[in-house]
C-alpha positions in Angstrom: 46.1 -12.6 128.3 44.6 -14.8 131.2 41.0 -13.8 132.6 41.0 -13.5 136.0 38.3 -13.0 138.4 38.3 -10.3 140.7 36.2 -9.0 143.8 34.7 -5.2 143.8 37.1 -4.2 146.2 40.0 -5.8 144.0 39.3 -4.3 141.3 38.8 -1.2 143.2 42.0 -1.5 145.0 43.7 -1.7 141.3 41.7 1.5 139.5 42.9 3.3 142.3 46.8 2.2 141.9 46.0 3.1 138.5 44.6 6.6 138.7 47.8 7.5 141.3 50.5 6.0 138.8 49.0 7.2 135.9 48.4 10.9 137.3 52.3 10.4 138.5 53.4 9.9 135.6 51.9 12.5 133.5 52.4 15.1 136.0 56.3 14.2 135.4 55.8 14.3 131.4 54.1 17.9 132.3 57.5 19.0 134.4 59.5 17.7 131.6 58.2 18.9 128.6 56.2 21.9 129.6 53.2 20.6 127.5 49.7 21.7 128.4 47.0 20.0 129.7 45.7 19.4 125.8 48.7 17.2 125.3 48.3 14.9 128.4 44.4 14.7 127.1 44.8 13.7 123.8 47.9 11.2 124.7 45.3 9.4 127.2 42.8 9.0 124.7 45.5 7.2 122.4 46.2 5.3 125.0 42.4 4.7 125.8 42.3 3.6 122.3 45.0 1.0 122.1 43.3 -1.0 124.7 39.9 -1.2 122.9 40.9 -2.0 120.0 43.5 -4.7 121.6 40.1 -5.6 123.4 38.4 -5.7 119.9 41.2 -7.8 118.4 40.6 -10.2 121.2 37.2 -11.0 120.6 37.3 -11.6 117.0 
């Protein structure tokens, strides 16, 4: 993946997009499946974990 350099408000601007997609998204996984809370918790910590250990891979 290409390192880019962004400005504060940048990145800001893209946390932002983020957090509104990403709460989107789970809210419809919620309406679909009925889960709990609990479940959208855990699933965002896999997810967490994917990307650090892709970020780990990448610095080796």
């Amino acid at each position: 993946m290409i390192k880019a350099e962004y400005t504060e408000e940048q990145l800001s601007d893209m946390r932002e997009d983020a957090f509104v997609n990403i709460k989107e998204a789970c809210m419809r996984l919620q309406e679909r499946t009925k889960c709990g809370n609990e479940v959208v918790i855990k699933m965002l910590n896999e997810v967490s974990e994917f990307y650090i250990t892709q970020d780990e891979k990448n610095k080796i």
